[in-house]
C-alpha positions in Angstrom: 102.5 124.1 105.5 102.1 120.2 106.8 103.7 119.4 110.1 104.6 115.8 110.4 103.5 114.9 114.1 100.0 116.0 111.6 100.4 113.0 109.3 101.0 110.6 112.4 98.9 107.9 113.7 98.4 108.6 117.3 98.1 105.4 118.9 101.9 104.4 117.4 103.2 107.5 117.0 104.1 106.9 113.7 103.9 108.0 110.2 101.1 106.4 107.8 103.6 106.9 104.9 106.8 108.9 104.0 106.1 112.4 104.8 108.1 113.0 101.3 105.8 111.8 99.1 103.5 109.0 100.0 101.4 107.7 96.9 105.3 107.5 95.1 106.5 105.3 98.1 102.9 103.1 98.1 103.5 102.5 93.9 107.0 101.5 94.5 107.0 99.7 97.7 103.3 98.0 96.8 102.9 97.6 93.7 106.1 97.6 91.7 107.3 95.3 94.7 104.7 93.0 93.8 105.0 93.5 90.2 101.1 94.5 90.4 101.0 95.5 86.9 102.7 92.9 84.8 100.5 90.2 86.9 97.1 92.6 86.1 97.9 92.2 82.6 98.2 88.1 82.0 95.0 87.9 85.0 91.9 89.3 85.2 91.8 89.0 89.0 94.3 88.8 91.5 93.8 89.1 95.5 95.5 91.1 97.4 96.1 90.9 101.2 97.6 94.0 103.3 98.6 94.3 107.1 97.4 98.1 107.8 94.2 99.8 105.5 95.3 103.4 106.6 93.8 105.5 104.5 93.5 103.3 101.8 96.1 104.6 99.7 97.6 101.3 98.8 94.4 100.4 97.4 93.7 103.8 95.8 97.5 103.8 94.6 97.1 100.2 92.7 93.8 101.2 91.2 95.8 104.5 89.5 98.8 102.7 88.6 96.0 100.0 86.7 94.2 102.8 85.1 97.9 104.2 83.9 98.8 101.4 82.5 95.7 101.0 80.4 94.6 98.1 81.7 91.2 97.6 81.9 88.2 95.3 82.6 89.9 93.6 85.9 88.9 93.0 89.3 90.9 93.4 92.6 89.8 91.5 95.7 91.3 93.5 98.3 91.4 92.1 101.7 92.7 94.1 104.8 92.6 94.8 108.7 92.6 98.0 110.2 92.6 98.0 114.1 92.1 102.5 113.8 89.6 103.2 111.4 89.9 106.5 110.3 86.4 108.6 109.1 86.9 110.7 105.6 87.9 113.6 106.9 90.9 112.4 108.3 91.8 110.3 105.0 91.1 113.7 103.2 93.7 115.5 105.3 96.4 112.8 105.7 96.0 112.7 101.7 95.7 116.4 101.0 99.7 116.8 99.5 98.6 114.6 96.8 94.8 114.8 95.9 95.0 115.9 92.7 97.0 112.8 91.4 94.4 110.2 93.1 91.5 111.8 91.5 88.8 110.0 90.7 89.6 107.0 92.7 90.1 108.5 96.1 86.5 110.6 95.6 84.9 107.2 94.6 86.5 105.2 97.3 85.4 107.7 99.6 81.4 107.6 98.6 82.0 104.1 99.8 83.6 104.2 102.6 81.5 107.1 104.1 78.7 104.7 104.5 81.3 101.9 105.9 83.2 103.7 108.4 79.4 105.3 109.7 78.5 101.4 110.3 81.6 99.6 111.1 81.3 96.6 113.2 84.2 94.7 114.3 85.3 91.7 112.4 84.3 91.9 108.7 82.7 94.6 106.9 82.7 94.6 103.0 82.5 97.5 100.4 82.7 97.4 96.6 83.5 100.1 93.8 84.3 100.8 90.3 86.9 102.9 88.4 87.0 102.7 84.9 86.2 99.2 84.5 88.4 98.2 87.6 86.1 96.9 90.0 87.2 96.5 93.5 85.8 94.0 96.3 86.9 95.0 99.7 87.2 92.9 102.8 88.3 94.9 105.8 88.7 93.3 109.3 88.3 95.9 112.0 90.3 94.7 114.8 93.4 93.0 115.7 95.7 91.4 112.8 95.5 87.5 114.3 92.3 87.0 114.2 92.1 88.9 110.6 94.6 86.0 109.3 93.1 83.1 111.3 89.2 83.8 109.3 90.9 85.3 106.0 88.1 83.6 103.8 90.6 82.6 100.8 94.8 82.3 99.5 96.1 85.3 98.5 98.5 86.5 95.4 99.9 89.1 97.0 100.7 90.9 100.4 101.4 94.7 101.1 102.6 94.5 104.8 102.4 97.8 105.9 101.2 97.5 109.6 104.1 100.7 110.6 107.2 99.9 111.7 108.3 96.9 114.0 109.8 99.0 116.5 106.4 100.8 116.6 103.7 98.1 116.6 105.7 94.9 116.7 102.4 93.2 117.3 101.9 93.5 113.6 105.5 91.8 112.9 105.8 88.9 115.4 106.9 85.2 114.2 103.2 84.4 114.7 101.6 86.8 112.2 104.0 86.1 109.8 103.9 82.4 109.6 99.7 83.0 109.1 100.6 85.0 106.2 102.6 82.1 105.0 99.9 80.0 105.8 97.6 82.2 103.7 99.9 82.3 100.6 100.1 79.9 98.0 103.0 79.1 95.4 104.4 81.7 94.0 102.9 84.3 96.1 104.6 87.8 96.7 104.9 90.1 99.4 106.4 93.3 99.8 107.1 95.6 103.0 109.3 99.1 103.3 110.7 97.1 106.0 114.0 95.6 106.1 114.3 94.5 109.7 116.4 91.4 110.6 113.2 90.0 113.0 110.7 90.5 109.5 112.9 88.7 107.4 113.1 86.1 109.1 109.8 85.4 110.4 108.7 85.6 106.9 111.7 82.8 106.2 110.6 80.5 108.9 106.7 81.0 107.3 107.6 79.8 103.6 108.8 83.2 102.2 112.2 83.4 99.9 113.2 87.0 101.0 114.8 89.3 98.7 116.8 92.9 99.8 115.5 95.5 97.4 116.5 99.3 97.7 114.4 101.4 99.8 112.3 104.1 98.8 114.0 107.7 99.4 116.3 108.1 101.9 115.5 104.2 103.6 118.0 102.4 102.4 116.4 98.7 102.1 113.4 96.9 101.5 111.6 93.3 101.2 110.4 91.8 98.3 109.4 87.9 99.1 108.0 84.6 96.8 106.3 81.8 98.7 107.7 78.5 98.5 110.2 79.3 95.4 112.6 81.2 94.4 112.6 84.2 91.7 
């Protein structure tokens, strides 16, 4: 039995994903928003820039979707802040309802970030691992989300913005982050968010982003998908 004040992080009092069924809402939110796997298979690296590690299961959920895809032989430069680290235990619990469908990647993941999380400092702290030929650099910024986009070391390709809700942190959603993700996209990068909020869509307007209404996973009704600079 999981009760959802459980699966909440404390300091927003909010979920981390859809009680429902969270690594379903990470693949469709994430990476079909970004249309992860049709980019992995013309590039053999992409970086990818999120607003909220978590648990990691955005990460965890792209290297899966990769692995189901059959693509191999690729590298993902993943590059993230986190302001609440949380230790492996509290990863293993948060991700219990679905372990067995993020096997091996969460297990291998979690070798790594044992040793990470034991000696995080703030500001940057880097891990690397490998699942079946998918090799994954990781950038994590422990600390607050403006000074993560003001030092983010290169442009990305695509952006999971999933920092919770505005309502809930609206730190993580203010007209100043999102114009440094804009300044930290390129041509033709994506982003995608579970949020649909008039205040997102158009900060990410005024920061270069063409903004595109896309139907919400489960019961939300809306999300937003985004291209820098063009249109789709």
């Amino acid at each position: 039995m999981f009760h959802e004040p459980e699966l909440n992080n404390p300091a927003y009092n909010d979920c981390y994903f859809s009680y429902d069924d969270g690594l379903a809402e990470s693949l469709y939110v994430f990476v079909d928003g970004n249309n992860m796997i049709e980019r992995f298979a013309l590039n053999t690296t992409l970086t990818v820039g999120e607003t909220g590690f978590g648990t990691g299961l955005n990460l965890i959920a792209l290297v899966r979707s990769l692995r189901d895809a059959g693509i191999r032989d690729r590298k993902i430069r993943f590059i993230t802040v986190e302001k609440y680290p949380l230790s492996v235990e509290r990863i293993k619990e948060l991700t219990l309802r679905f372990s067995d469908s993020i096997e091996p990647e969460m297990g291998i993941f979690l070798s790594q970030w044992k040793s990470t999380f034991a000696s995080i400092v703030e500001g940057w702290n880097r891990f690397s691992f490998t699942v079946d030929l998918i090799s994954v650099d990781c950038e994590l910024y422990y600390g607050d989300v403006v000074p993560f986009l003001q030092s983010i070391p290169t442009t990305i390709d695509a952006w999971f913005l999933d920092g919770h809700s505005p309502d809930k942190n609206p730190d993580m959603w203010n007209e100043t982050v999102l114009g440094l993700i804009g300044a930290n996209s390129a041509e033709g990068t994506t982003i995608a968010t579970f949020s649909a909020a008039g205040i997102v869509k158009e900060g990410l307007r005024k920061g270069g982003f063409f903004i595109k209404r896309r139907k919400g996973f489960g019961g939300k009704r809306h999300m937003s998908q985004g291209w820098y600079g063009v249109e789709e």
